[in-house]
C-alpha positions in Angstrom: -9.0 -12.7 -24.5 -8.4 -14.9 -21.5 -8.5 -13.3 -17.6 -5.5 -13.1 -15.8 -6.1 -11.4 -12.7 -9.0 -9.3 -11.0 -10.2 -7.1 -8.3 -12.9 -6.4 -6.5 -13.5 -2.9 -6.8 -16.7 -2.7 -4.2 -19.7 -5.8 -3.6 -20.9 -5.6 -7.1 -17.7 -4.9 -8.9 -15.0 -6.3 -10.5 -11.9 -5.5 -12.5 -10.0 -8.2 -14.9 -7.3 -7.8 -16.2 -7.2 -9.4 -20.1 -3.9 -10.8 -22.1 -4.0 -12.0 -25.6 -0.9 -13.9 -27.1 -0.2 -14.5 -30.7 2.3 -16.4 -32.6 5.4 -14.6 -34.6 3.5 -13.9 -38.1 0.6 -11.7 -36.0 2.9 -10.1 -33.7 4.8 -8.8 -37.0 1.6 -7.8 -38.9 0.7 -5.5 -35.5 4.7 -4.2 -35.9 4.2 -3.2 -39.4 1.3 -1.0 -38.7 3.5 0.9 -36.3 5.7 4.1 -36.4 7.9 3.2 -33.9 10.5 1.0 -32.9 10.4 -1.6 -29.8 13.0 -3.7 -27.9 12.4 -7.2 -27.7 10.2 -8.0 -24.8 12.4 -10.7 -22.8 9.0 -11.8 -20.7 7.6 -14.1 -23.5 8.0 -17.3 -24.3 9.5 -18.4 -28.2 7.5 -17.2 -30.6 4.7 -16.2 -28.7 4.0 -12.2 -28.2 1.8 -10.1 -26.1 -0.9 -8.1 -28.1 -2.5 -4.9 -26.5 -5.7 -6.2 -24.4 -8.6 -4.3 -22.3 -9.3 -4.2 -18.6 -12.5 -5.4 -18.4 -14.8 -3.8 -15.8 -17.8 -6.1 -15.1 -20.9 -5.0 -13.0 -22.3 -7.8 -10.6 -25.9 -6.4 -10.6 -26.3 -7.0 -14.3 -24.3 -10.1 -14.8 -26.1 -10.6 -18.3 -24.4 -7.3 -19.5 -21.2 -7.4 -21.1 -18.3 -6.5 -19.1 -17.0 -2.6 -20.4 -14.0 -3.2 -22.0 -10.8 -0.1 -21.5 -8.6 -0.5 -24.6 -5.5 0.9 -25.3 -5.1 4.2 -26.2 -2.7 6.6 -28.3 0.4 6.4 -26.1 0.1 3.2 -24.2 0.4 -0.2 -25.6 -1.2 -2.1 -22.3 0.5 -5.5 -23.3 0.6 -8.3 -20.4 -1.6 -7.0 -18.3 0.3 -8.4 -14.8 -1.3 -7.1 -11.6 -4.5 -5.3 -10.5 -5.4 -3.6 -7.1 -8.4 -1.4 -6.2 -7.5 1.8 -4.4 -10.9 2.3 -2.2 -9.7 6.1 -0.9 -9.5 7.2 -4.3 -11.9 4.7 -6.1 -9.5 3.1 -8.7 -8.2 0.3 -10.2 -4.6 0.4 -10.8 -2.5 -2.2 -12.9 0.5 -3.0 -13.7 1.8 -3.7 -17.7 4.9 -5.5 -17.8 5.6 -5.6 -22.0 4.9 -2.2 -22.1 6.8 -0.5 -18.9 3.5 0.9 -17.9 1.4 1.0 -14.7 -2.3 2.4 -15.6 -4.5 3.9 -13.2 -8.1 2.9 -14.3 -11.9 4.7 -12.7 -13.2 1.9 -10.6 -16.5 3.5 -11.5 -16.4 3.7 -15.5 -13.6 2.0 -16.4 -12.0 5.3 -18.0 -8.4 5.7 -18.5 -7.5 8.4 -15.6 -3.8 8.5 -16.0 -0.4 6.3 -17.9 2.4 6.1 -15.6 5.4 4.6 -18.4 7.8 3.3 -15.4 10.7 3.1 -17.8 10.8 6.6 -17.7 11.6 6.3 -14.4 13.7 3.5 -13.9 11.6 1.1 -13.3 11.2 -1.9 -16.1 8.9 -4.4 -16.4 6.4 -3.6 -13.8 5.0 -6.3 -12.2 4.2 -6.4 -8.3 1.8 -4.0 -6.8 0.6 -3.5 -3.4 -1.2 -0.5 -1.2 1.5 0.7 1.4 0.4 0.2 5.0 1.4 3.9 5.6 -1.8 4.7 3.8 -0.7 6.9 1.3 1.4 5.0 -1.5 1.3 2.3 -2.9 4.6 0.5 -4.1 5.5 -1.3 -8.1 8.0 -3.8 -7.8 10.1 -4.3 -11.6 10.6 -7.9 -12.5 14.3 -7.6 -12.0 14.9 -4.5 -9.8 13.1 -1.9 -8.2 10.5 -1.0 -5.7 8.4 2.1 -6.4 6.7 4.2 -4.1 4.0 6.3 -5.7 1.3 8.4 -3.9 -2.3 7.4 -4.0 -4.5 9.7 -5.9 -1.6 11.8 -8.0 0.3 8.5 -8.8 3.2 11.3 -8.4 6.4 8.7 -7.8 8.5 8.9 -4.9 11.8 8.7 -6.1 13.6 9.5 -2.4 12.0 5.9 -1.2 13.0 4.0 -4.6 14.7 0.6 -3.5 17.2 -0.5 -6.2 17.3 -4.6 -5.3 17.6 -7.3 -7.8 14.7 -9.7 -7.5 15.0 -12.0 -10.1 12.2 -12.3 -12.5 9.1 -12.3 -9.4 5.6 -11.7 -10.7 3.4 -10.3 -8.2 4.2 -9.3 -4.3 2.2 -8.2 -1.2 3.5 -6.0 1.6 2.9 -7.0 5.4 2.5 -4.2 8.4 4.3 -4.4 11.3 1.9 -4.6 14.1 3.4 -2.9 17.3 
């Protein structure tokens, strides 16, 4: 697996975010096995394909330990593992999944699976960007085309009343500044 992005989820703590690409031929072995059928994901490049990869959670007290490794589970695919932030109120790491329409909210403390969020569902595609709100409670997913999301810290329930429908153009990642009165 290669590292993508992390997090530091406390001072002896860190979440990383793992991809894996594959040519054609492995990509179509992984299809075979599978009882469902996918659109084409229009993030890759020719010929190369996202496989599901882990979020590794790696504990800076025992560097000599291996990192423990989240995989995918029934349900989610975790493919392209884009963005990670830790949510310190709440203690969790939460990331975004473009391939798979997903954002996955992670234990900061075990590296358990807490909850799948599948953003297509919603309306949002491709997730990508992911910030903490300044208000405190939400935090907001940004697609790769269109879309802000608002969803509340701790339920990840989405606020659909604040959903912002703009066309951004293929971005990858995004920050959100407060105004300072």
């Amino acid at each position: 697996f290669e590292a993508r992005h992390l997090t530091a989820c406390g001072p002896d703590r860190i979440a990383a975010i793992l991809i894996r690409q594959v040519g054609g031929e492995e990509y179509r072995q992984l299809l075979e096995a599978e009882e469902e059928i996918r659109e084409f994901d229009i993030l890759v490049s020719p010929d190369e394909y996202y496989l599901p990869a882990p979020v590794g959670f790696y504990d800076l007290r025992n560097a000599r330990r291996a990192p423990v490794l989240t995989g995918p589970e029934k349900g989610s695919r975790m493919l392209q593992g884009q963005s990670i932030l830790f949510d310190p109120m709440h203690n969790e790491a939460i990331a975004t999944f473009p391939s798979s329409h997903e954002v996955i909210v992670f234990s900061a403390k075990d590296g358990r699976i807490k909850r799948v969020i599948h953003t297509d569902k919603l309306g949002l595609r491709y997730p990508r960007g992911i910030a903490l709100h300044p208000d405190g409670i939400h935090y907001a997913v940004s697609g790769s085309w269109r879309g802000i999301h608002l969803f509340r810290r701790g339920s990840h329930e989405a606020n659909i009343a604040s959903t912002l429908h703009s066309v951004f153009f293929n971005h990858s990642h995004m920050t959100i500044a407060a105004r300072i009165l």
